[in-house]
C-alpha positions in Angstrom: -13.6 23.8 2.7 -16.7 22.2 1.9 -19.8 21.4 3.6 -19.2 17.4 3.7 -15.5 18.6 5.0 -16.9 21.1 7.2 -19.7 18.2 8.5 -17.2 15.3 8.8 -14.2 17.8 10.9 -17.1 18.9 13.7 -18.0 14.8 14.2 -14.0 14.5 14.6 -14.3 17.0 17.1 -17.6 15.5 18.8 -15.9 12.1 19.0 -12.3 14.0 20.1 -14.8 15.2 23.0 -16.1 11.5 23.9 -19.0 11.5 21.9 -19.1 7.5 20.4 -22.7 8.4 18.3 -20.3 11.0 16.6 -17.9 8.3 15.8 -20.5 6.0 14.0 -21.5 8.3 11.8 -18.1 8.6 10.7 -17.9 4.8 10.2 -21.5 4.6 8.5 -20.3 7.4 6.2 -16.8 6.2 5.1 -17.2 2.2 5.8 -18.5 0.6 2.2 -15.5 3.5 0.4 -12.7 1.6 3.2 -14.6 -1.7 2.6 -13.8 -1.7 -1.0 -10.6 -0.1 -0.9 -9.6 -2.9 1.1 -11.2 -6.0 -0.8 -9.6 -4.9 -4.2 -6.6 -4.7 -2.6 -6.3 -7.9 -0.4 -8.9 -9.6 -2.8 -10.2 -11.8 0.0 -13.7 -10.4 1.3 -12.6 -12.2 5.1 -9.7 -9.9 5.6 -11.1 -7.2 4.0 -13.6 -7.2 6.8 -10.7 -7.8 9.6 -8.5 -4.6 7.5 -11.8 -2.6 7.7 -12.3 -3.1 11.5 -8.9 -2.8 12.5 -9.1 0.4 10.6 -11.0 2.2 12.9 -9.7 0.6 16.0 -7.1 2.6 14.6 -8.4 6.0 13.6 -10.4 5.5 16.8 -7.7 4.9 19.0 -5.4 7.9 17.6 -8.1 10.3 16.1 -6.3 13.2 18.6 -3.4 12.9 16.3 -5.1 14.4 13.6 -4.0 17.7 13.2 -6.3 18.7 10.2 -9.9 17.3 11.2 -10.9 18.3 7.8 -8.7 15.9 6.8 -10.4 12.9 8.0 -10.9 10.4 5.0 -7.8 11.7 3.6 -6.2 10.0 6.9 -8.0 7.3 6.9 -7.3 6.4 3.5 -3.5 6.1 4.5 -4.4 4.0 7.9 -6.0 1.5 5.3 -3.2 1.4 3.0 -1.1 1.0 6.2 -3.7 -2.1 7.4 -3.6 -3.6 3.8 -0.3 -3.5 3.0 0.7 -5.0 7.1 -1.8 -7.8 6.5 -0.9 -8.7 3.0 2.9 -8.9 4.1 2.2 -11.1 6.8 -0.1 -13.1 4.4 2.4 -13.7 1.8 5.4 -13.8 3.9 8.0 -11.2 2.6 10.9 -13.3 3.1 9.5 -16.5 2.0 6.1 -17.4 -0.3 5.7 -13.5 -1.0 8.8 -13.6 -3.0 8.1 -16.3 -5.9 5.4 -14.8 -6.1 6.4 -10.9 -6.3 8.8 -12.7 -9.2 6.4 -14.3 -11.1 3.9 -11.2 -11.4 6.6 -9.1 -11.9 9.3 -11.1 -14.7 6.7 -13.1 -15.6 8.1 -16.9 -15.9 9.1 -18.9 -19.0 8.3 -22.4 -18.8 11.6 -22.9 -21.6 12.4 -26.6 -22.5 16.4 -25.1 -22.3 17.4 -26.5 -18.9 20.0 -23.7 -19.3 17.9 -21.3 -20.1 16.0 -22.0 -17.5 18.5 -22.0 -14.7 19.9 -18.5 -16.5 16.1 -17.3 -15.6 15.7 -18.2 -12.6 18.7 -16.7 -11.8 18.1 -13.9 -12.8 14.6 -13.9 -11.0 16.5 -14.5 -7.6 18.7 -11.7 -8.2 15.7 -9.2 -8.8 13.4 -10.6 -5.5 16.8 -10.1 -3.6 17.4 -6.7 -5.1 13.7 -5.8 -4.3 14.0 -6.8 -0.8 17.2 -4.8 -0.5 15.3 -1.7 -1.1 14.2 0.6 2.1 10.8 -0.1 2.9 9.4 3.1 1.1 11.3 2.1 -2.5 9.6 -1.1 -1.6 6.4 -0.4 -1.4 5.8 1.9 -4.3 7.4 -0.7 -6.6 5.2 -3.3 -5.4 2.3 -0.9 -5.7 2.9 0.2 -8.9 4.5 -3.2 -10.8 3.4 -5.7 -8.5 -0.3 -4.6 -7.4 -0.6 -2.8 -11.0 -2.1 0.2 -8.8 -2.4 3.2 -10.8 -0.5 6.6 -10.1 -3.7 7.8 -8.8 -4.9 5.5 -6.5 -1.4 5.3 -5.1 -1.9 8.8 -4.6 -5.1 8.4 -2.6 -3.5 6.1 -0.3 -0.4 7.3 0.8 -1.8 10.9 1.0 1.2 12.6 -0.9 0.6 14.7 -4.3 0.5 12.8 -7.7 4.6 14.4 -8.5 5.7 13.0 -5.0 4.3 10.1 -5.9 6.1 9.6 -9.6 9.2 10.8 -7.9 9.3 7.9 -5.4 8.9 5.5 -8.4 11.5 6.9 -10.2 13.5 7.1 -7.2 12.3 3.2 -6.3 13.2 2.0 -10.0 16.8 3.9 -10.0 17.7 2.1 -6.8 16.4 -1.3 -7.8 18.7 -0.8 -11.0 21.5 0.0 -9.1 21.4 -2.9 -7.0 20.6 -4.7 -10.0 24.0 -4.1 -11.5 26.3 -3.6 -8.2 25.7 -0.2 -8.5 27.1 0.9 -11.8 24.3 2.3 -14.3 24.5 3.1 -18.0 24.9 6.6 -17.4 
């Protein structure tokens, strides 16, 4: 472990044992890397500010379930992708404006002067939003993450604290289910 690990796990401890000075360090160390994680991702600097604080109402609140205290901006990393990903659902509303939109970043749309062609699109863009929000909650997020939010394999690793294989394995595993549901189940295999 290093010394910034070594340095950040004894102010876990400090604040585990009620000291609050211990805990704004932690904040003053970590806040602008949590602030900026959560502006590119909600790109909207006012909710950015309400992810970052509710953040570490969070991490305050349950800092005794960290096991690892060494492993404290690795956890917080998650509890913002948690905050980001909460607030950004209720922004867009999952069941209702959240889904043209998830279709449009992710089919793109056509603006075809073929009114059949058109209504053939758009079906086909209703099937895929309905197939997306038929996938468990975990398939869900990584394929908005990755196709959606255009987050890179990296980053996605940083916030959901798994290794970079999990990660590519969930995708796979995310895309595979979305392409079953796609065609009632039967693949090309």
């Amino acid at each position: 472990m290093d010394n910034r690990h070594e340095y950040i796990a004894g102010l876990v401890e400090k604040v585990r044992s009620g000291d609050s000075q211990a805990f704004a360090e932690l904040y003053s160390m970590t806040r602008d890397k949590v602030y900026a994680y959560t502006g590119r991702y909600l790109r909207d600097n006012y909710l950015a500010e309400d992810a970052v604080q509710e953040v570490y109402i969070l991490a305050y609140k349950n800092i005794e379930k960290l096991n690892d205290p060494s492993l404290f901006v690795a956890w917080l990393n998650q509890i913002s992708f948690r905050v980001c990903f909460d607030i950004d659902k209720k922004r867009k509303g999952i069941d209702t404006d959240y889904n043209s939109e998830l279709l449009e970043d992710i089919v793109g749309t056509d603006s075809s002067s073929d009114p059949e062609a058109t209504a053939f699109e758009n079906d086909e863009h209703s099937r895929l939003v309905n197939a997306i929000n038929a996938l468990s909650p975990s398939d869900r997020q990584y394929i908005i993450l990755k196709y959606y939010k255009n987050t890179k394999i990296d980053d996605i690793v940083t916030m959901t604290g798994v290794s970079k294989s999990t990660v590519k394995r969930h995708i796979n595993e995310a895309l595979e289910n979305l392409k079953k549901l796609m065609t009632g189940g039967v693949t090309d295999e």
